[in-house]
C-alpha positions as CSV (number, residue, x, y, z in Angstrom):
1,X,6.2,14.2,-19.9
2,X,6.8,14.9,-15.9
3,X,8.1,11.4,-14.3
4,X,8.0,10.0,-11.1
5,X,10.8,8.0,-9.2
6,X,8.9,5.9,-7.3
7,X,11.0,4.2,-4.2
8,X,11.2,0.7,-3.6
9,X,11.2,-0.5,0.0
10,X,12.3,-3.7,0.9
11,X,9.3,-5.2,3.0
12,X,11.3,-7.9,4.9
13,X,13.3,-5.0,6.6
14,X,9.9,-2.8,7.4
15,X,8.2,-3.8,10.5
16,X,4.6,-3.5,9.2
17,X,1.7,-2.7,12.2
18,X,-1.2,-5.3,11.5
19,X,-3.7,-2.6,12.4
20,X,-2.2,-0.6,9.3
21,X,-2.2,-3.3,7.1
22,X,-5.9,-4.5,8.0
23,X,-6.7,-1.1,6.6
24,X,-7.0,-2.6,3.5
25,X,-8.9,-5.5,3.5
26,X,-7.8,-8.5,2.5
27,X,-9.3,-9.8,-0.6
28,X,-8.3,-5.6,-2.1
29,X,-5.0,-6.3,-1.0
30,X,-4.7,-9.7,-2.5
31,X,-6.5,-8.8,-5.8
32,X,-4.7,-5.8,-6.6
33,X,-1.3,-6.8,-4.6
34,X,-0.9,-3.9,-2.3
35,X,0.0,-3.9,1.3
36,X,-1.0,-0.4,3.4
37,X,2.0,0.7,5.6
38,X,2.0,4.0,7.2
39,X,-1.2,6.3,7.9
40,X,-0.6,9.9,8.5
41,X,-3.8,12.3,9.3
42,X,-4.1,15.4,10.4
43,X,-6.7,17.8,10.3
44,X,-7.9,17.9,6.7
45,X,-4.8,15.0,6.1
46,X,-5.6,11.8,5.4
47,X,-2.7,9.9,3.3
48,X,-2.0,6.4,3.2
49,X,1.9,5.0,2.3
50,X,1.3,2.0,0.2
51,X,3.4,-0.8,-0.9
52,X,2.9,-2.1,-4.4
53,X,3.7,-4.6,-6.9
54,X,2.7,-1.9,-9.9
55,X,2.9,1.6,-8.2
56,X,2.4,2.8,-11.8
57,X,-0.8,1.6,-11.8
58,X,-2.8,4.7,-11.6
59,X,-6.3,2.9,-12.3
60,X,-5.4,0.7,-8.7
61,X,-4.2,4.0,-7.2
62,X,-7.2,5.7,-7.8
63,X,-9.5,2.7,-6.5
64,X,-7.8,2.8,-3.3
65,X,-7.7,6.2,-3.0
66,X,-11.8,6.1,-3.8
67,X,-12.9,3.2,-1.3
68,X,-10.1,3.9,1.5
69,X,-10.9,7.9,1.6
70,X,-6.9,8.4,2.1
71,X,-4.5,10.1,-1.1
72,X,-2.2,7.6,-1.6
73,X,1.9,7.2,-2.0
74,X,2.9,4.4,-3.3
75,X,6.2,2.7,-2.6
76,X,7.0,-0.2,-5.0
77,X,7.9,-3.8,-3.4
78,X,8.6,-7.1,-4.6
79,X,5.6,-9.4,-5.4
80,X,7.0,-12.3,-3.0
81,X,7.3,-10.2,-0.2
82,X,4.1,-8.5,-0.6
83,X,2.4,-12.2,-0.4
84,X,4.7,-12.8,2.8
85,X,3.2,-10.1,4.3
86,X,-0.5,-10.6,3.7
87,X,-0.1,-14.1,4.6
88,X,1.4,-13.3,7.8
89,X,-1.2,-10.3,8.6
90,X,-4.6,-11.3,7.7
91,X,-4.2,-14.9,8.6
């Protein structure tokens, strides 16, 4: 079995860009606790960094990936701060 180290980013010290984070709309990011917070595209390039409560979650990874049209990385971040940061972007 082939593991993943999936990084944990502190959210209260990222500077997130409301027009990145309204990428995901709200009611996906408060159901499935994600927060989108970089978006890199390039011809044939379109990949989303995500923050997550679960990043493990690959049935949540794969929705987003689905319905946002963007391969996902996920970045795992605490549950609190996630909820700080939708509260304080969609609002």
């Amino acid at each position: 079995m082939f593991s993943h180290k999936i990084p944990f980013l502190q959210l209260e010290n990222f500077e997130c860009d409301k027009e990145i984070v309204n990428i995901i709309p709200e009611e996906m990011a408060r159901n499935y606790k994600v927060v989108a917070l970089e978006k890199i595209t390039g011809v044939n390039i379109n990949v989303l960094t995500v923050g997550m409560t679960n990043p493990r979650d690959m049935t949540t990874r794969g929705i987003l990936e689905r319905r946002l049209n963007h391969k996902v990385i996920p970045f795992e971040v605490d549950n609190q701060e996630l909820i700080n940061v939708i509260n304080n972007n969609y609002n």
